[in-house]
C-alpha positions as MATLAB code, in Angstrom:
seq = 'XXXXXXXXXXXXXXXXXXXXXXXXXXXXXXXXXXXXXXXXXXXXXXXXXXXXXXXXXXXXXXXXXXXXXXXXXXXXXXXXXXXXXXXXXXXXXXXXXXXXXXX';
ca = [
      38.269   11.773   21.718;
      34.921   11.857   23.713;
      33.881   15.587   23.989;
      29.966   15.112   24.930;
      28.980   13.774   28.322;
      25.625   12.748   29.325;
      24.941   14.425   32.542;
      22.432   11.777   33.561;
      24.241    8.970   33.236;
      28.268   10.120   32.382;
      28.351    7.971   29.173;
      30.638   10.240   26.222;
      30.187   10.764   22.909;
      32.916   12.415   20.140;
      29.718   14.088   18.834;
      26.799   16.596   20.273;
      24.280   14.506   18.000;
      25.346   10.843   19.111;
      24.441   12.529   23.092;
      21.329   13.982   21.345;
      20.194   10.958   20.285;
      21.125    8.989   23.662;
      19.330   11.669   25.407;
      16.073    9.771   23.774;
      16.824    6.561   25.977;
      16.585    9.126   29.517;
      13.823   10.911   28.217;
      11.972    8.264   26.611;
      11.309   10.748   23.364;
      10.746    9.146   19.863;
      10.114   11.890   16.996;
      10.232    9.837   14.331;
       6.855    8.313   13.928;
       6.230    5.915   10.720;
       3.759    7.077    8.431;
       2.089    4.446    7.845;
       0.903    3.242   11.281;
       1.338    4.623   15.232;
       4.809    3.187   15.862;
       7.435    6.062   16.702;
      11.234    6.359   16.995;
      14.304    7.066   18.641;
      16.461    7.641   15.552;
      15.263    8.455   11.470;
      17.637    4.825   10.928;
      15.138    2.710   12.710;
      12.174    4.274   11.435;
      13.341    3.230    7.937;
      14.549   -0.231    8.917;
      10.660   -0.449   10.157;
       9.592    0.693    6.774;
      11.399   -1.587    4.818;
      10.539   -4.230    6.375;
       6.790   -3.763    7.744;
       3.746   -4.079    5.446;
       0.634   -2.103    6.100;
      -0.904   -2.627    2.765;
      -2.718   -5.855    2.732;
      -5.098   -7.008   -0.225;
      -8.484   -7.720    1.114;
      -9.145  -10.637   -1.095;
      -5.977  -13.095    0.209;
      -4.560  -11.128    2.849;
      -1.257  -10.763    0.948;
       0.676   -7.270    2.393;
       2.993   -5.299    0.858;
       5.050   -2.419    2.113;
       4.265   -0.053   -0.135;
       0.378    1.246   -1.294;
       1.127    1.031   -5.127;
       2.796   -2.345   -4.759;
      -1.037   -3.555   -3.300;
      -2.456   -1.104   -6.421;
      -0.547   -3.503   -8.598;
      -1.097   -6.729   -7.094;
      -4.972   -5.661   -7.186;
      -5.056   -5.850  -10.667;
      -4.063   -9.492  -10.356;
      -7.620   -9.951   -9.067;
      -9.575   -7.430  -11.227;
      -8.176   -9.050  -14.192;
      -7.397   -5.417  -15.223;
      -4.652   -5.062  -17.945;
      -4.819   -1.282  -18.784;
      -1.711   -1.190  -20.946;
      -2.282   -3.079  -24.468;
       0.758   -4.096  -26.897;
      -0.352   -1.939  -29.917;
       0.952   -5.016  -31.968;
      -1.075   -7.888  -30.754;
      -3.306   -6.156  -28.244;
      -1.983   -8.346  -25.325;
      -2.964   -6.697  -22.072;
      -0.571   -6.054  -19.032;
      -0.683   -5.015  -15.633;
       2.103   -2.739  -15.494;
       3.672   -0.619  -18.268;
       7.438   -1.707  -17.947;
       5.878   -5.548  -18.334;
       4.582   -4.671  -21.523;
       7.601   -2.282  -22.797;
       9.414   -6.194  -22.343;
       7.150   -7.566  -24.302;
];
């Protein structure tokens, strides 16, 4: 049962958010904007989807990007030759803690 009518177009919806959100395609509003560059959105859902799958953070030394900023922190240390966590058994160096907790 279709309950919400858009009164710009006459399209129904069963629910007053599903006509909230397709009052974004008349209006042309987006208030979801991603945080990580200038793109907005009509809906949270597509935000995300543009989230997971964009990547902002790109190393400056090959250009590799990654779509989270402490992914790139990581990868970083790949260059540095940083390895701040040390086996206390045979002082091998690692990159990342959980790497060296498998050790």
């Amino acid at each position: 049962q279709k309950l919400f009518s858009c009164h710009v177009c006459s399209n129904s919806f069963s629910t007053k958010g599903s006509l909230k959100v397709h009052m974004r395609l008349h209006t042309g509003a987006k208030p979801f904007k991603c945080p990580h560059c200038d793109l907005r959105f009509r809906t949270s859902g597509r935000r995300k989807t543009h989230i997971q799958w964009e990547r902002p953070f790109q190393c400056t030394v090959c250009e590799k990007a990654f779509n989270q900023k402490s992914a790139l922190q990581v990868h970083m240390k790949k260059h540095t030759g940083e390895r701040p966590y040390k086996c206390d058994y045979c002082a091998m160096g690692f990159t990342q803690k959980s790497n060296m907790k498998l050790h």
